[in-house]
Each structure stands twice: as C-alpha cells, then as structure tokens.
mmJSON file of the N, C-alpha and C atoms, coordinates in Angstrom:
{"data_MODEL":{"atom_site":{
"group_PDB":["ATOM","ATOM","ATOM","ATOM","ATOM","ATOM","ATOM","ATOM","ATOM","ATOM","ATOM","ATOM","ATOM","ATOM","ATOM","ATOM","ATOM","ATOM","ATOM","ATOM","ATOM","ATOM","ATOM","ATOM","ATOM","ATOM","ATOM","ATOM","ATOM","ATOM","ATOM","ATOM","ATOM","ATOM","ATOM","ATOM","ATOM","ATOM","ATOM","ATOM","ATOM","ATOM","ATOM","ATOM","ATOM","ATOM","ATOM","ATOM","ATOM","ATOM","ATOM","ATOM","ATOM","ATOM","ATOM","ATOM","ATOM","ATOM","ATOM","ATOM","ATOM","ATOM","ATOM","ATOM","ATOM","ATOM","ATOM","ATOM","ATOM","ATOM","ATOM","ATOM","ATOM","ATOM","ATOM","ATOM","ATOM","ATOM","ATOM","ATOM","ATOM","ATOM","ATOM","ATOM","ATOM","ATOM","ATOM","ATOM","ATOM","ATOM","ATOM","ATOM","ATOM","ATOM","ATOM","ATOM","ATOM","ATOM","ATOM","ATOM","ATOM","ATOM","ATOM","ATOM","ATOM","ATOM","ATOM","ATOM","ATOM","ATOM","ATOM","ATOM","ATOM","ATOM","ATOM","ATOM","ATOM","ATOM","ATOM","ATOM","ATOM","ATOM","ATOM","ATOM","ATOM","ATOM","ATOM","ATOM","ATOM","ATOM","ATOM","ATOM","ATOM","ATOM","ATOM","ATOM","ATOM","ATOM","ATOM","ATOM","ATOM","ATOM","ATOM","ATOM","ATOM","ATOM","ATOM","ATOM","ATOM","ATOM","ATOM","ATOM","ATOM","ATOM","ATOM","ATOM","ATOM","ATOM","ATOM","ATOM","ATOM","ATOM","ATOM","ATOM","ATOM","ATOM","ATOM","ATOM","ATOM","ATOM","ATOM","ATOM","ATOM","ATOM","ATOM","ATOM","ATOM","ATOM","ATOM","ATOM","ATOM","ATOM","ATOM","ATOM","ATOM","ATOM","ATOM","ATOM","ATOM","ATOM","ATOM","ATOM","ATOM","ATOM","ATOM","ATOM","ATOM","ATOM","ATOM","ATOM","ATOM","ATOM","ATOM","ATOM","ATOM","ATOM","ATOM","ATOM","ATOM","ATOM","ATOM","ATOM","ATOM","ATOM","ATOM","ATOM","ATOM","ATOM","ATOM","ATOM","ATOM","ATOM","ATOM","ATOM","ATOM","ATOM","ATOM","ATOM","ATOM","ATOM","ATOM","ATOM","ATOM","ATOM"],
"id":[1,2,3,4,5,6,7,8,9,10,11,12,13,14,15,16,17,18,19,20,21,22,23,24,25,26,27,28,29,30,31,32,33,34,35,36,37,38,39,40,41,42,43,44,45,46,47,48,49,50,51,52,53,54,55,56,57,58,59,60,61,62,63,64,65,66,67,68,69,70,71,72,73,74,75,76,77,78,79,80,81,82,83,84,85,86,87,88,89,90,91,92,93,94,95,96,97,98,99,100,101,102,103,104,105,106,107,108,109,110,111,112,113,114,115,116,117,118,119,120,121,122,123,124,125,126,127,128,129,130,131,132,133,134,135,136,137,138,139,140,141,142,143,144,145,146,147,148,149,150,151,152,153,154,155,156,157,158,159,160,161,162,163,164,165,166,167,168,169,170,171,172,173,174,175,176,177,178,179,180,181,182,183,184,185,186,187,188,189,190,191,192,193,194,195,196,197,198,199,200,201,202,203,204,205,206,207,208,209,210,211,212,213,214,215,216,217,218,219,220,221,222,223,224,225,226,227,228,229,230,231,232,233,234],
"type_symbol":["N","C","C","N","C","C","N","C","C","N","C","C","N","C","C","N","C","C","N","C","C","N","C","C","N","C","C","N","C","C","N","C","C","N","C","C","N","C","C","N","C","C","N","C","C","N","C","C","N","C","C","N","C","C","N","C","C","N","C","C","N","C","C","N","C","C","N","C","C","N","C","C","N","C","C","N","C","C","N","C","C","N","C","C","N","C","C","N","C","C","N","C","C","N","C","C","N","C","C","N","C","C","N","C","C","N","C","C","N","C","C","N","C","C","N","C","C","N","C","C","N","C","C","N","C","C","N","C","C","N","C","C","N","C","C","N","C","C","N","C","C","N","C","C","N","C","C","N","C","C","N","C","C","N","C","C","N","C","C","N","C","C","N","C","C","N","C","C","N","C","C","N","C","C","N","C","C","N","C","C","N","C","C","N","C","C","N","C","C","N","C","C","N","C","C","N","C","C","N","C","C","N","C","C","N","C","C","N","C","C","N","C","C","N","C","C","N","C","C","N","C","C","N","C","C","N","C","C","N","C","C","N","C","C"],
"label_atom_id":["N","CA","C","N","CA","C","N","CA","C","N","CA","C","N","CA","C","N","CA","C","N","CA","C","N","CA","C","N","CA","C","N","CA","C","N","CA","C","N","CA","C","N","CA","C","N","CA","C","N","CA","C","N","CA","C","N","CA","C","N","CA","C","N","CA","C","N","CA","C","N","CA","C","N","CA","C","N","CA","C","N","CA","C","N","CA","C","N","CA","C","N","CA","C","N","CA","C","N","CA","C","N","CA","C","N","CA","C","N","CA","C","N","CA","C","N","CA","C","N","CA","C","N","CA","C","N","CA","C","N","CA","C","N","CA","C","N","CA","C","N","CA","C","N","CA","C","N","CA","C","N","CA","C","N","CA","C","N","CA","C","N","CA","C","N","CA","C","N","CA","C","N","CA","C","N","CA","C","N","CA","C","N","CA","C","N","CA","C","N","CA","C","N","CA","C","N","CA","C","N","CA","C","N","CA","C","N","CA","C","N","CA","C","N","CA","C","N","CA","C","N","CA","C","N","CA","C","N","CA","C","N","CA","C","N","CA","C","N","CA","C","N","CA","C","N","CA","C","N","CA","C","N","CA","C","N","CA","C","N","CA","C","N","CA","C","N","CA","C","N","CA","C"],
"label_alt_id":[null,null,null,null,null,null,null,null,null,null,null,null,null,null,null,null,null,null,null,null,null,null,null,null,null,null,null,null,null,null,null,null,null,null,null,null,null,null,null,null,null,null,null,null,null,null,null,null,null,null,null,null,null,null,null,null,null,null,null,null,null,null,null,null,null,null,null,null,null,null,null,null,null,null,null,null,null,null,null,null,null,null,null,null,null,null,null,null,null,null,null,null,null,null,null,null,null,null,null,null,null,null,null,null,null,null,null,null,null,null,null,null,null,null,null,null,null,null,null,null,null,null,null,null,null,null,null,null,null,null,null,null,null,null,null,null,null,null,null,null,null,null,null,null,null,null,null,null,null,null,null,null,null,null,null,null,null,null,null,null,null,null,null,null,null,null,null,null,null,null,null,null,null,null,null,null,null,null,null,null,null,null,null,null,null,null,null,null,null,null,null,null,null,null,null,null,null,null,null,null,null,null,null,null,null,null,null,null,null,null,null,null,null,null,null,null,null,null,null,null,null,null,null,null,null,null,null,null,null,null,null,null,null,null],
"label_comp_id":["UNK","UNK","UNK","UNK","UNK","UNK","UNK","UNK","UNK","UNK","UNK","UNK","UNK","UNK","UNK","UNK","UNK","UNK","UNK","UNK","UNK","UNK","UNK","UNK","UNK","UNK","UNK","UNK","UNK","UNK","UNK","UNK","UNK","UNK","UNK","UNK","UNK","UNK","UNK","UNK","UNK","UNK","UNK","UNK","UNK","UNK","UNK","UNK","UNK","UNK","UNK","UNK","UNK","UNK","UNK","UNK","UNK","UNK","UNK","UNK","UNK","UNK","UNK","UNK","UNK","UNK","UNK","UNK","UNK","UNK","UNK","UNK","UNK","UNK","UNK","UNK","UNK","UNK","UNK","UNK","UNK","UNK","UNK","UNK","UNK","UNK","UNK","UNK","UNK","UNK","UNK","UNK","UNK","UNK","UNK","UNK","UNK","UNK","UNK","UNK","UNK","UNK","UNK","UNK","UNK","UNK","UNK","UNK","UNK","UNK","UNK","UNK","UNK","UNK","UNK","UNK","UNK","UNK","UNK","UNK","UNK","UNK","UNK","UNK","UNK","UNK","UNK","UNK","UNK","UNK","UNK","UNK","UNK","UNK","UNK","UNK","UNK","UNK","UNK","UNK","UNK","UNK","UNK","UNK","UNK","UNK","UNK","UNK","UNK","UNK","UNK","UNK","UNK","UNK","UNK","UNK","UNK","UNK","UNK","UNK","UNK","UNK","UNK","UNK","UNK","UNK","UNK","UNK","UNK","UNK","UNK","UNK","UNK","UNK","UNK","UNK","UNK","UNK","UNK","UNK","UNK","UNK","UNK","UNK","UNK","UNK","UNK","UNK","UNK","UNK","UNK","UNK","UNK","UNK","UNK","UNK","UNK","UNK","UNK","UNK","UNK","UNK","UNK","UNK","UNK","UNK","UNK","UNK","UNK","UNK","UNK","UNK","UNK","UNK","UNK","UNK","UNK","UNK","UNK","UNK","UNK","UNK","UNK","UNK","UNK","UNK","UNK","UNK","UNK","UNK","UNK","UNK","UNK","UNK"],
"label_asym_id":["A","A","A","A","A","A","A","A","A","A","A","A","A","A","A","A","A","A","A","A","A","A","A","A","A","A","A","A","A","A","A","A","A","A","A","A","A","A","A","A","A","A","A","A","A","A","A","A","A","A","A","A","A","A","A","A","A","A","A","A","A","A","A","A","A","A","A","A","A","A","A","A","A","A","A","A","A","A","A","A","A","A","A","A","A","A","A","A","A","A","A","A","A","A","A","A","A","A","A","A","A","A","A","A","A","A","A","A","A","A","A","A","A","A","A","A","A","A","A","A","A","A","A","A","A","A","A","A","A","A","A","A","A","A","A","A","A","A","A","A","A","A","A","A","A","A","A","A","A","A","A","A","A","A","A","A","A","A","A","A","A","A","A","A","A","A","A","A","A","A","A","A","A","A","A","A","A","A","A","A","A","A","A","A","A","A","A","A","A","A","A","A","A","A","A","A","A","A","A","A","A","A","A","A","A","A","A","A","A","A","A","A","A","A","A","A","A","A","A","A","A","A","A","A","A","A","A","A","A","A","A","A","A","A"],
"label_entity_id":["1","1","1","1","1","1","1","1","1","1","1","1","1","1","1","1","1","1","1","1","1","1","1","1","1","1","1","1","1","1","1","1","1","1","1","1","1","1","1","1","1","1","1","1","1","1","1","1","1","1","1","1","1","1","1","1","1","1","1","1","1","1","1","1","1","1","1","1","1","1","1","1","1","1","1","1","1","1","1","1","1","1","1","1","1","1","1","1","1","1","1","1","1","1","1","1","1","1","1","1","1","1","1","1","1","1","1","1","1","1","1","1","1","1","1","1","1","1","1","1","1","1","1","1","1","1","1","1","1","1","1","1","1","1","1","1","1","1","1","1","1","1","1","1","1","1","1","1","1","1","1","1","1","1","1","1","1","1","1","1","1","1","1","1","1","1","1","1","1","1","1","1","1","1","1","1","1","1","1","1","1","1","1","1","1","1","1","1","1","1","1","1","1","1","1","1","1","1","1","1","1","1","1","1","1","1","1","1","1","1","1","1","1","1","1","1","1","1","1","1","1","1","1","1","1","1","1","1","1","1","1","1","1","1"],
"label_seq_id":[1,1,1,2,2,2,3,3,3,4,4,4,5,5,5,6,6,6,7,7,7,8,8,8,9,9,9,10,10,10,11,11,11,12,12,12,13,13,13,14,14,14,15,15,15,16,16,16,17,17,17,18,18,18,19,19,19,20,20,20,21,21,21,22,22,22,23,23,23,24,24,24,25,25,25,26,26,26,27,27,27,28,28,28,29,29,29,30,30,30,31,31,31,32,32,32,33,33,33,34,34,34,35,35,35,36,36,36,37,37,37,38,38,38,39,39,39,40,40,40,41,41,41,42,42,42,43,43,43,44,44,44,45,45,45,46,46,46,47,47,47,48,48,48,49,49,49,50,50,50,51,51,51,52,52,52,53,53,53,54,54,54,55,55,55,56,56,56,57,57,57,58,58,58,59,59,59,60,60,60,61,61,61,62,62,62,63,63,63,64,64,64,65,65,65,66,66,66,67,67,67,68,68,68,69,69,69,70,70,70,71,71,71,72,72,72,73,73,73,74,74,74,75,75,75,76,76,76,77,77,77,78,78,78],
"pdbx_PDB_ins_code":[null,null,null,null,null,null,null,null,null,null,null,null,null,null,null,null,null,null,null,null,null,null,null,null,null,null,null,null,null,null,null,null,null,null,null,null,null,null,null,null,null,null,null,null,null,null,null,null,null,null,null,null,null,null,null,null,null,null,null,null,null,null,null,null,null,null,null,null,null,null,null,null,null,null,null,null,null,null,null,null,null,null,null,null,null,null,null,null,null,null,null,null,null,null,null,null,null,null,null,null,null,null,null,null,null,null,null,null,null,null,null,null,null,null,null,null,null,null,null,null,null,null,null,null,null,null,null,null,null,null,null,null,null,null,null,null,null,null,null,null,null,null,null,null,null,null,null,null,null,null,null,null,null,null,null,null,null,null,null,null,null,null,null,null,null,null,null,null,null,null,null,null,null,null,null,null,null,null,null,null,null,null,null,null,null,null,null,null,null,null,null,null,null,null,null,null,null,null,null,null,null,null,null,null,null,null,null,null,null,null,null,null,null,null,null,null,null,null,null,null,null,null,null,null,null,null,null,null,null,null,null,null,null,null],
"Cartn_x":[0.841,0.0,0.883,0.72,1.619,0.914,1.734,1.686,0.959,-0.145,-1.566,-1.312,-0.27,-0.154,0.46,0.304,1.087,-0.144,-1.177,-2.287,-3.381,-3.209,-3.655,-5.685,-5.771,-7.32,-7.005,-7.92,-8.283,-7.539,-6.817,-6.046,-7.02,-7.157,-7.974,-7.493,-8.825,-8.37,-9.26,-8.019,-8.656,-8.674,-9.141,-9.236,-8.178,-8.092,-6.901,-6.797,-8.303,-8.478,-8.447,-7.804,-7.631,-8.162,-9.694,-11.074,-11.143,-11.274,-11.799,-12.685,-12.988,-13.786,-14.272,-13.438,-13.431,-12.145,-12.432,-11.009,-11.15,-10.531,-10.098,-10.418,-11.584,-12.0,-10.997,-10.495,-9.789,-9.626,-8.802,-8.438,-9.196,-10.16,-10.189,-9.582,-8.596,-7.928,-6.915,-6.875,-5.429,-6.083,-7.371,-7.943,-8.902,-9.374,-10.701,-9.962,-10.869,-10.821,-11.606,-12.223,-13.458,-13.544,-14.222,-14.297,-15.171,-14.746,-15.288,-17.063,-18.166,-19.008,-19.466,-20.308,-20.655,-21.769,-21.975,-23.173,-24.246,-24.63,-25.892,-25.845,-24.124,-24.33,-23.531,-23.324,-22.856,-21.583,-21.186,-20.165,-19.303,-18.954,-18.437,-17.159,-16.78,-15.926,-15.065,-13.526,-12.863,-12.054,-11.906,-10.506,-9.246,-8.803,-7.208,-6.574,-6.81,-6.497,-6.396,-7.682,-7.639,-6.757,-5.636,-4.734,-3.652,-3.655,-1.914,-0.948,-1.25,0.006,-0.44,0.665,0.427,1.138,1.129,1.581,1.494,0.857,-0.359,-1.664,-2.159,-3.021,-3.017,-4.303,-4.017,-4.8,-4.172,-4.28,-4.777,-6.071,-6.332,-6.238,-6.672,-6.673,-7.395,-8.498,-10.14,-10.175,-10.462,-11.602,-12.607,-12.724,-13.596,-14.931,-15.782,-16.802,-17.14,-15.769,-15.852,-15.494,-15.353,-15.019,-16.587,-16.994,-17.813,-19.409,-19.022,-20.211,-19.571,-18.735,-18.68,-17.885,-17.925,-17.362,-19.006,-19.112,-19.676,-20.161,-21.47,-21.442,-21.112,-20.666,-20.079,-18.593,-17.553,-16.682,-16.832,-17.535,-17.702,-18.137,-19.177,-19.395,-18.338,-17.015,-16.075,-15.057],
"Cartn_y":[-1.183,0.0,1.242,2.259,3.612,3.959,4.899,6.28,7.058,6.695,7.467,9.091,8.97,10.467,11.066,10.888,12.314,12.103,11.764,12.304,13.239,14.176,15.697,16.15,17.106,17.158,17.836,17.786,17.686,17.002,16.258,15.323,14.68,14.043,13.506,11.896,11.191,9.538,8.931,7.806,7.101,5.82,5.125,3.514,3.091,1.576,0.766,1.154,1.645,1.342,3.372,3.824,5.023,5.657,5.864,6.559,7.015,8.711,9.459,8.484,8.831,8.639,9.702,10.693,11.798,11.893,13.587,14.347,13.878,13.809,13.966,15.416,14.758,16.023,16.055,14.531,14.788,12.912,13.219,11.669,11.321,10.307,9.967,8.734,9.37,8.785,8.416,7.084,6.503,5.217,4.886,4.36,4.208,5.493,6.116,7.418,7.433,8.482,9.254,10.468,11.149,11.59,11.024,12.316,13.355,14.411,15.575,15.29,15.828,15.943,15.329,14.442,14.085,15.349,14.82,15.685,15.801,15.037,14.667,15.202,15.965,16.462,15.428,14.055,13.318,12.701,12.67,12.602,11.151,10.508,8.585,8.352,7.367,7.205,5.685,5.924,4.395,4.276,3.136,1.919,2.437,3.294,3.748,2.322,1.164,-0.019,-0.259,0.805,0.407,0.903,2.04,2.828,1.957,2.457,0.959,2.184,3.383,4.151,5.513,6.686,7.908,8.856,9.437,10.47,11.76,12.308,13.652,13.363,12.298,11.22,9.921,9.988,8.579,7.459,6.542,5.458,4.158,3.429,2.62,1.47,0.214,-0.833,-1.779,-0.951,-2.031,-0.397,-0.882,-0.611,0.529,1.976,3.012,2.164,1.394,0.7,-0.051,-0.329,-1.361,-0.689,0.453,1.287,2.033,2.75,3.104,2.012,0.515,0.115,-0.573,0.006,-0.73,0.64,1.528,2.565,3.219,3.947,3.795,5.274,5.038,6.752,7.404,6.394,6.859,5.884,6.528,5.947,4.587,4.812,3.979,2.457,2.509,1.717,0.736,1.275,0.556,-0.804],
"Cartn_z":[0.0,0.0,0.0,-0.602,-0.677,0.601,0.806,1.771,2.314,2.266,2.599,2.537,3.739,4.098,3.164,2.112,0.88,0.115,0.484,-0.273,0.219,-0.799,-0.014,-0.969,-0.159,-0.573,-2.058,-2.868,-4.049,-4.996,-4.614,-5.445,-6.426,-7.811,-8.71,-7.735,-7.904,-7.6,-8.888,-9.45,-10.555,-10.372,-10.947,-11.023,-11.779,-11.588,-12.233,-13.836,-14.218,-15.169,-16.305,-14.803,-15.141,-15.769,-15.05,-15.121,-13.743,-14.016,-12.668,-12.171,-10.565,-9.862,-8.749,-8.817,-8.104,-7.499,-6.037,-5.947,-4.561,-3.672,-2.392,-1.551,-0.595,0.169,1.303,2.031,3.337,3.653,4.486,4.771,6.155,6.491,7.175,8.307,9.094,10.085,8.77,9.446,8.763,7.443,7.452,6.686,5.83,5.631,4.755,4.087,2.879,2.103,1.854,2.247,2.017,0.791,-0.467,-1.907,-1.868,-2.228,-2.491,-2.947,-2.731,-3.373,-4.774,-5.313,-6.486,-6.809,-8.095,-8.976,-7.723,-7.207,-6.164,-4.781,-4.574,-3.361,-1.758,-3.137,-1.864,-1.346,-0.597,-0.174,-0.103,-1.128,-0.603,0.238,0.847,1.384,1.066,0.639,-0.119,0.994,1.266,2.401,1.446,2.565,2.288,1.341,1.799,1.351,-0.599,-0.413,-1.828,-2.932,-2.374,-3.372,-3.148,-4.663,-5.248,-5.529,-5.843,-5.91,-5.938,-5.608,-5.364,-6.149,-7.269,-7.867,-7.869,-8.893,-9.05,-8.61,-8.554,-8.817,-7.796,-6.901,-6.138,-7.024,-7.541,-8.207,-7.226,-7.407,-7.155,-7.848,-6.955,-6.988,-7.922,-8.344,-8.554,-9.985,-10.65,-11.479,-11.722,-12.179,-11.72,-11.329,-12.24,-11.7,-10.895,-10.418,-9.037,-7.712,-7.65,-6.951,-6.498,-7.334,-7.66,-6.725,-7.258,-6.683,-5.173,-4.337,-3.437,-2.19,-3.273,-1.912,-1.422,-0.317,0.926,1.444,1.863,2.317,4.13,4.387,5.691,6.211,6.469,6.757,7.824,8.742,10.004,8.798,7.673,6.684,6.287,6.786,5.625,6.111],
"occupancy":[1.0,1.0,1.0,1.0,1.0,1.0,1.0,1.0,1.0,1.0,1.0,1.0,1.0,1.0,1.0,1.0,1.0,1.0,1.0,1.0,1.0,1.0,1.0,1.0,1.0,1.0,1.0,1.0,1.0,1.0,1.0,1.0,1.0,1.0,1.0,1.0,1.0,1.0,1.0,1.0,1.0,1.0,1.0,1.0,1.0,1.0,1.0,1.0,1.0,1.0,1.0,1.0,1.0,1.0,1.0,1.0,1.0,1.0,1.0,1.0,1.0,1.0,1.0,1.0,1.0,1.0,1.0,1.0,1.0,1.0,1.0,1.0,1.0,1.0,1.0,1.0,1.0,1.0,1.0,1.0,1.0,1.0,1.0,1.0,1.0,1.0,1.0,1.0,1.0,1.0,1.0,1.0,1.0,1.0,1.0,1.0,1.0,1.0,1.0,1.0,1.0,1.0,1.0,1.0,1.0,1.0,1.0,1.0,1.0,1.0,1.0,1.0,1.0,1.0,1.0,1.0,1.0,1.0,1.0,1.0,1.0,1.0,1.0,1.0,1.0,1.0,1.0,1.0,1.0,1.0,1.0,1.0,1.0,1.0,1.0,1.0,1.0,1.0,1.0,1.0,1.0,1.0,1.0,1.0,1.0,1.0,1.0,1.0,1.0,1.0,1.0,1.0,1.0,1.0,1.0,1.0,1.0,1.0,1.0,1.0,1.0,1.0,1.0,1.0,1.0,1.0,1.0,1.0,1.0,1.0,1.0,1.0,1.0,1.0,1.0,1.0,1.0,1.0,1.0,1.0,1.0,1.0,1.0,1.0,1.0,1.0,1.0,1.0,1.0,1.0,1.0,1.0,1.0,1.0,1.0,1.0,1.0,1.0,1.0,1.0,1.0,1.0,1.0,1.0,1.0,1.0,1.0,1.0,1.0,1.0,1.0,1.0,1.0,1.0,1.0,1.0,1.0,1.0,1.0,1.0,1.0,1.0,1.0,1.0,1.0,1.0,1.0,1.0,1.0,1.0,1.0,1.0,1.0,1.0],
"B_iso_or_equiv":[0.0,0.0,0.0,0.0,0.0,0.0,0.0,0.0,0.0,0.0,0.0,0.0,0.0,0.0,0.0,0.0,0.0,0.0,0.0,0.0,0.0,0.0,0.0,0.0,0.0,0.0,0.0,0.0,0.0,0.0,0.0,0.0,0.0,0.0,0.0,0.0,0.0,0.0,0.0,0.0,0.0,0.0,0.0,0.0,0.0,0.0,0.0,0.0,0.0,0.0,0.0,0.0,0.0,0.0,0.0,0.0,0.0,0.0,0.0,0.0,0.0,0.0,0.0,0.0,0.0,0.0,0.0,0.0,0.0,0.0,0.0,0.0,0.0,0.0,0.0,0.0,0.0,0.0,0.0,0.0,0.0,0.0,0.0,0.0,0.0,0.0,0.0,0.0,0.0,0.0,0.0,0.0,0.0,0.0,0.0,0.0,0.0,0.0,0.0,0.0,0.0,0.0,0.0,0.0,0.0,0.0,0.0,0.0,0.0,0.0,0.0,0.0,0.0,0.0,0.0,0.0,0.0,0.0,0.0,0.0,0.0,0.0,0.0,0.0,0.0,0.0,0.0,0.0,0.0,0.0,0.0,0.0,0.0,0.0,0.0,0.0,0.0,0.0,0.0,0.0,0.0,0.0,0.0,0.0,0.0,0.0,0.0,0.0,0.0,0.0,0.0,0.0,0.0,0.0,0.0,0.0,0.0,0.0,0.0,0.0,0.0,0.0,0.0,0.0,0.0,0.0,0.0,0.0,0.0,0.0,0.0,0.0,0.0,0.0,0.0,0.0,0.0,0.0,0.0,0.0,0.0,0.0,0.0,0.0,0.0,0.0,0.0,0.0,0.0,0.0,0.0,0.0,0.0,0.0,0.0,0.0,0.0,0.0,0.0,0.0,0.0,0.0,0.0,0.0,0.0,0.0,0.0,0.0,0.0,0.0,0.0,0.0,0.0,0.0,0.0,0.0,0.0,0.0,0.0,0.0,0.0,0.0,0.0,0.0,0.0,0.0,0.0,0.0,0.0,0.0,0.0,0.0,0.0,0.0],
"pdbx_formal_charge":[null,null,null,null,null,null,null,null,null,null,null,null,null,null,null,null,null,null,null,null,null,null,null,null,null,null,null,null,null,null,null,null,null,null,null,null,null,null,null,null,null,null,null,null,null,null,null,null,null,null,null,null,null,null,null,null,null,null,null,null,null,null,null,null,null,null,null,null,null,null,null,null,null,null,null,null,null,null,null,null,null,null,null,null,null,null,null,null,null,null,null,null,null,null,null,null,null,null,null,null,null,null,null,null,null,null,null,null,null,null,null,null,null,null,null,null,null,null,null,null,null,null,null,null,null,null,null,null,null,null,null,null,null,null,null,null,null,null,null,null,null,null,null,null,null,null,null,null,null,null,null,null,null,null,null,null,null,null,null,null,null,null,null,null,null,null,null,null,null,null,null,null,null,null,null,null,null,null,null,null,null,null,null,null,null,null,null,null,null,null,null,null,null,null,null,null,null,null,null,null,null,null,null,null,null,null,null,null,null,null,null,null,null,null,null,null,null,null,null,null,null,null,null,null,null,null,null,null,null,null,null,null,null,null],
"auth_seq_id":[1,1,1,2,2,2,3,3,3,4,4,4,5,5,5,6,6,6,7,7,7,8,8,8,9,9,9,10,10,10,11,11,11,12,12,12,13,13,13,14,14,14,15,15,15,16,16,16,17,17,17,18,18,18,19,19,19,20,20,20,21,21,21,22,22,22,23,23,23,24,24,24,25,25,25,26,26,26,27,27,27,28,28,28,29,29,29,30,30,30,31,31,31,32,32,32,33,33,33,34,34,34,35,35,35,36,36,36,37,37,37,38,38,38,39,39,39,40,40,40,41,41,41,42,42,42,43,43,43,44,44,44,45,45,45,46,46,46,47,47,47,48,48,48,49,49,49,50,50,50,51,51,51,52,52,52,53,53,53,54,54,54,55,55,55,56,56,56,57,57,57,58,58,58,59,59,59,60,60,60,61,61,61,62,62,62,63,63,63,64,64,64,65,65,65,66,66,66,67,67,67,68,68,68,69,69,69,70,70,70,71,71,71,72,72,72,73,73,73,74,74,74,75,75,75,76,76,76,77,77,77,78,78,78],
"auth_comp_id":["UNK","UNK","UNK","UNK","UNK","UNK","UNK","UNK","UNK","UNK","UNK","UNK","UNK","UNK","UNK","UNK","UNK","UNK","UNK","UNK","UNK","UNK","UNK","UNK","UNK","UNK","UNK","UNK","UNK","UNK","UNK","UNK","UNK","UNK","UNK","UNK","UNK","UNK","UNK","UNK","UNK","UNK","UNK","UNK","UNK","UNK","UNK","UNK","UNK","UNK","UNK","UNK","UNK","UNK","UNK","UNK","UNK","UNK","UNK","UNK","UNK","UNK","UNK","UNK","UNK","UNK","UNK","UNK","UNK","UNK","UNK","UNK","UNK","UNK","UNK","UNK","UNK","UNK","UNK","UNK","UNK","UNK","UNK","UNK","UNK","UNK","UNK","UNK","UNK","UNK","UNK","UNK","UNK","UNK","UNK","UNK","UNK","UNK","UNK","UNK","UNK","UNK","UNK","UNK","UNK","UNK","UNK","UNK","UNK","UNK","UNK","UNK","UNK","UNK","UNK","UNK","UNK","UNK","UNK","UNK","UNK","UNK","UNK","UNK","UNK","UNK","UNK","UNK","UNK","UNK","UNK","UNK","UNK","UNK","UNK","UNK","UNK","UNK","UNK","UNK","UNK","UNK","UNK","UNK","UNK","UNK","UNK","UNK","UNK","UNK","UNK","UNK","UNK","UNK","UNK","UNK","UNK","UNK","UNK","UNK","UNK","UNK","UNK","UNK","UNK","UNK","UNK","UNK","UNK","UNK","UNK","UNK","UNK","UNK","UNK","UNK","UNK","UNK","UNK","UNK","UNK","UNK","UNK","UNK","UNK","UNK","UNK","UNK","UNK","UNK","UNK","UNK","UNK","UNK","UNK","UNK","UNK","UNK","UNK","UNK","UNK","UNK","UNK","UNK","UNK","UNK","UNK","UNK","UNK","UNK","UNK","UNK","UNK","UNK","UNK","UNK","UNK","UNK","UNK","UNK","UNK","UNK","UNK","UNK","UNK","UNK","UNK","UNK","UNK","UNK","UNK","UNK","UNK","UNK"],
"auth_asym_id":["A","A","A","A","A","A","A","A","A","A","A","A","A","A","A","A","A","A","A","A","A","A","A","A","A","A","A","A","A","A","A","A","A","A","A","A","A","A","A","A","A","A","A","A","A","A","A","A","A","A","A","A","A","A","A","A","A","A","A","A","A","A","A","A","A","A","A","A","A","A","A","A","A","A","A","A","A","A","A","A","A","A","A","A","A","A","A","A","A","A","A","A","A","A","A","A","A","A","A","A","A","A","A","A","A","A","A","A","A","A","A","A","A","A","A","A","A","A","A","A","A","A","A","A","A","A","A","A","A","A","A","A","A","A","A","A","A","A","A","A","A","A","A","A","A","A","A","A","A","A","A","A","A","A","A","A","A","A","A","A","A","A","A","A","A","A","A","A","A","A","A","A","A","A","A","A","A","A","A","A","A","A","A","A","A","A","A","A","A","A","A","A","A","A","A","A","A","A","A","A","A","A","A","A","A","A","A","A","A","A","A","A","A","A","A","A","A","A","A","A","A","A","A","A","A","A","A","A","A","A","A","A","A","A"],
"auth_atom_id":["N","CA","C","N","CA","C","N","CA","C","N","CA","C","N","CA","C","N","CA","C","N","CA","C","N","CA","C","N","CA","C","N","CA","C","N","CA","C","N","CA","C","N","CA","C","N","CA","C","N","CA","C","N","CA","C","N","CA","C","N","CA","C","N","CA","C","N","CA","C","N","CA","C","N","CA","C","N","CA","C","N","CA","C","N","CA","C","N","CA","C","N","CA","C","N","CA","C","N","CA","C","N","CA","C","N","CA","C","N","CA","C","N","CA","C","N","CA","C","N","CA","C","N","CA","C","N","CA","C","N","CA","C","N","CA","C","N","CA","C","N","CA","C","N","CA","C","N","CA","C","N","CA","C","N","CA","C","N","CA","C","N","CA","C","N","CA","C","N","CA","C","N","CA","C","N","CA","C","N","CA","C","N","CA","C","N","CA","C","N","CA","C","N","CA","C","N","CA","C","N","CA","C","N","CA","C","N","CA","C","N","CA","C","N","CA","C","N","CA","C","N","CA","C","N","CA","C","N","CA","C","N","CA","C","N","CA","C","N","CA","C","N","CA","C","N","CA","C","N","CA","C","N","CA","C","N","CA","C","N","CA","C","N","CA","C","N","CA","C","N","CA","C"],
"pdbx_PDB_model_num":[1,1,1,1,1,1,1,1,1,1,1,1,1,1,1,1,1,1,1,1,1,1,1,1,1,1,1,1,1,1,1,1,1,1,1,1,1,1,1,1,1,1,1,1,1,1,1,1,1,1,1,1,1,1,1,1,1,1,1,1,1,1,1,1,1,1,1,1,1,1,1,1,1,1,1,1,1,1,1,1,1,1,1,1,1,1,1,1,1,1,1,1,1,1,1,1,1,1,1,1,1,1,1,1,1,1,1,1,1,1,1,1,1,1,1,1,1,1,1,1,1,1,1,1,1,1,1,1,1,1,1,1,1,1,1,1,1,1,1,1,1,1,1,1,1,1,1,1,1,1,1,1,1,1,1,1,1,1,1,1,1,1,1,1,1,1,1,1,1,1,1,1,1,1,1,1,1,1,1,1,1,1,1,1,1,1,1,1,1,1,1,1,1,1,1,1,1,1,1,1,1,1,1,1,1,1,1,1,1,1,1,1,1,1,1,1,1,1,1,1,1,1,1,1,1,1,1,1,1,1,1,1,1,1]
}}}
C-alpha cells in the first residue's frame, strides 16, 4: 500500500483502469478516504487499502466501476 499520508485534498483519484472517480475532500484517520461531493451532493468514502500508488493522482486498486459500486457513504461503513 503507498503512503496514505502524501495524499492531499483535491487530489484527482482514478481507477486501475484510469477513469476518474473523483477528488479527495480529506483523509479519514489513517484508513478512509473522504471524496469531495458528487453531482448529487454526496459525499463517498474508499478503504485507504484500496490505493496501489500515489503520484499527481491517487491510483487505485479495482476498477472506476468497481469502486464506484462498493465505496460507501459513511466511513464507520467501511
């Protein structure tokens, strides 16, 4: 797992498949990721677990669509 902590708020996070999924509102603790707002106002939350690498860009693990159907609207969720 990279570094959690060099990933900063509004960072873009993409899937394996390197398709946005949204930006980084804030890190929760040492194992959640809060994203910024969708179209809808809402707020999801991904398992620090799931980033495979950190650039410009936190790069995940899974897939924009698999991401997508399994990240969470409250951290405590995850």
């Amino acid at each position: 797992m990279a570094d959690i902590k060099s990933i900063k708020p509004h960072m873009s996070v993409v899937g394996s498949d390197n398709v946005p999924i949204g930006r980084v509102d804030h890190l929760e603790g040492d194992n959640a990721i809060k994203l910024t707002r969708d179209r809808s106002g809402q707020h999801h939350f991904i398992p620090a677990g799931w980033v495979s690498s950190i650039d410009d860009k936190v790069h995940l693990n899974r897939s924009c669509n698999e991401a997508m159907s399994e990240w969470r609207d409250r951290a405590s969720l995850l």
